[in-house]
Backbone bond lengths (Angstrom), bond angles and torsions (degrees), N, CA, C in turn:
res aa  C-N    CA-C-N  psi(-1)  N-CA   C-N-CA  omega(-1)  CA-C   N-CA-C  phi
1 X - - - 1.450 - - 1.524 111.15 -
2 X 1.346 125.25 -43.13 1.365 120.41 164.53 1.631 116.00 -39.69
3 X 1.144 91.77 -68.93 1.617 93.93 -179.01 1.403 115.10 -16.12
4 X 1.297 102.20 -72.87 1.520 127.91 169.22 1.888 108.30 -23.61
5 X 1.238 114.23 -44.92 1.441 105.29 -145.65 2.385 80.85 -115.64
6 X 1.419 121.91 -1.72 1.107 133.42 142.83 1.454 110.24 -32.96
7 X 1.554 111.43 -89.45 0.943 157.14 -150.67 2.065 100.49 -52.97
8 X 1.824 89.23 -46.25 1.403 99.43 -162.64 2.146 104.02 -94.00
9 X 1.706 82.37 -11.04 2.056 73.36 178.26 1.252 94.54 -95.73
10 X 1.814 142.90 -14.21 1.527 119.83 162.51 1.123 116.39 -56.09
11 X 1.759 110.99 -63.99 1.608 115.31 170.23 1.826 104.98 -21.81
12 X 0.990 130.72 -92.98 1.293 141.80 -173.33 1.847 118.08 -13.37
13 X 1.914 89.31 -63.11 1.643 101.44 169.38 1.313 107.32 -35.06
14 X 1.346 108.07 -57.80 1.564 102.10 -143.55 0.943 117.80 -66.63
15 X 2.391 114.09 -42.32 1.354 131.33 166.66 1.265 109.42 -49.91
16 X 1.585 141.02 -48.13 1.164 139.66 -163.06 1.538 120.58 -80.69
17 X 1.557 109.11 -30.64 1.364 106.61 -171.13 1.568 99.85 -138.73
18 X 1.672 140.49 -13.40 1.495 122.02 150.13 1.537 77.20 113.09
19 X 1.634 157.44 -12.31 1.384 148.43 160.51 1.413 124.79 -68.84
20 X 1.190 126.90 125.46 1.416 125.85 159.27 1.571 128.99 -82.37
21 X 0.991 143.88 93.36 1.444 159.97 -132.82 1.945 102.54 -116.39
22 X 1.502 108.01 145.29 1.365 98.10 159.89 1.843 116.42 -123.74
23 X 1.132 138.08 123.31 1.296 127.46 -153.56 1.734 101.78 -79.43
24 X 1.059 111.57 127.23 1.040 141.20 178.93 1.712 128.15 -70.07
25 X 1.024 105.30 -55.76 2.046 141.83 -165.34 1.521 101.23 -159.24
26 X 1.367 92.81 157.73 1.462 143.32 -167.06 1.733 84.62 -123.24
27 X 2.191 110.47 111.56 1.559 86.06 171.64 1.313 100.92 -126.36
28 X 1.315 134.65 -24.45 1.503 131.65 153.28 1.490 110.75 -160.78
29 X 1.855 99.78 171.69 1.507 103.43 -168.87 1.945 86.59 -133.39
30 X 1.440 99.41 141.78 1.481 101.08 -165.92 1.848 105.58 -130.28
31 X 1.038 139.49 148.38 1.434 116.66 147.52 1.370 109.80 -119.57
32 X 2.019 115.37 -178.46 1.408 120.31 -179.11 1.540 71.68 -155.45
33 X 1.981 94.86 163.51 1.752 97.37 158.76 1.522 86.38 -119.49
34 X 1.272 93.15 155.14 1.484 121.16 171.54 1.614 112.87 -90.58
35 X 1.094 121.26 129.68 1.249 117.09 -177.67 2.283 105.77 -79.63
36 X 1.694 105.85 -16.28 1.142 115.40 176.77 1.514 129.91 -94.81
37 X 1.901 101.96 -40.37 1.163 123.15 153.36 1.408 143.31 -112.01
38 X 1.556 97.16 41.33 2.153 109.61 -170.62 1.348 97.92 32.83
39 X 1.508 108.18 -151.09 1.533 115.00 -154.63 1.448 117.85 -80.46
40 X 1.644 99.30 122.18 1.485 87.58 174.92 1.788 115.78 -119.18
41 X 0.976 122.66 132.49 1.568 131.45 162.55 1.630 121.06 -74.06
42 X 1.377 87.43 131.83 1.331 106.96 176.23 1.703 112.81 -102.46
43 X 1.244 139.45 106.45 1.370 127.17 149.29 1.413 106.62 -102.32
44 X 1.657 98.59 161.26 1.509 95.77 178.65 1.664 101.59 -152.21
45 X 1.564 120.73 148.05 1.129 108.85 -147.42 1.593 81.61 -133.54
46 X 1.735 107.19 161.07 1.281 104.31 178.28 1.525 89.45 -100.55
47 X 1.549 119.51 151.30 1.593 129.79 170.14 1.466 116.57 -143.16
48 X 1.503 101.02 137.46 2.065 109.46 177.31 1.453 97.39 -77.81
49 X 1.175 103.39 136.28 1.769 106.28 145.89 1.339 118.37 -40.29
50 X 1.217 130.98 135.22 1.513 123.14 148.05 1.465 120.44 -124.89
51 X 1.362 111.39 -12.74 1.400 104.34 -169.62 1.559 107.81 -178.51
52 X 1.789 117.95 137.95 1.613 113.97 178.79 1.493 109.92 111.11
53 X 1.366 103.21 150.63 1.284 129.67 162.09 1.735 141.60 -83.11
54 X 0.984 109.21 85.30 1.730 118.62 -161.57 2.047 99.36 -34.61
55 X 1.021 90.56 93.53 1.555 95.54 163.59 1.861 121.09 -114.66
56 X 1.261 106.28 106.95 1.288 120.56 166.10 1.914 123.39 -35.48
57 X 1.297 117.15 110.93 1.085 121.39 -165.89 1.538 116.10 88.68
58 X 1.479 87.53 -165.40 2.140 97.54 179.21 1.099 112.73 -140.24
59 X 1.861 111.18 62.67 1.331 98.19 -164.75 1.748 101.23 -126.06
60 X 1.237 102.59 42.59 1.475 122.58 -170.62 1.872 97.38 -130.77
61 X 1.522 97.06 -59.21 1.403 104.56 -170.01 1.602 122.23 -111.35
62 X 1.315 110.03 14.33 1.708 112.86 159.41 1.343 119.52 -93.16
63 X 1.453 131.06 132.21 1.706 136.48 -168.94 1.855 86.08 -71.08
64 X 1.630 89.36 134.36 1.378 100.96 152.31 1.918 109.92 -92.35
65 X 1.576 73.53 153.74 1.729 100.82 -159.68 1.710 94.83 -106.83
């Protein structure tokens, strides 16, 4: 199941901020409930740089609709 959620916080980097990353470590998994959004999980992964320009937002790499 990690793998899985690996896989989906690079995806994310890259759309969100324009970096390509390689995950490194596994550094913890947390929860909270939200009184707005019920339960939410936290994992958090350690990652190297490998490649890219830190760009704020996704307005390079999200499909227009």
């Amino acid at each position: 199941m990690i793998r899985h959620g690996e896989a989906a916080t690079l995806r994310e980097l890259m759309q969100e901020t324009g970096i390509i990353r390689k995950i490194i470590g596994f550094v913890d998994i947390d929860s909270e409930f939200s009184m707005t959004s019920g339960d939410l999980l936290f994992v958090t992964f350690e990652a190297e740089w490998m490649s890219g320009t830190i760009k704020p937002g996704c307005l390079l790499y999200c499909p227009r609709i």
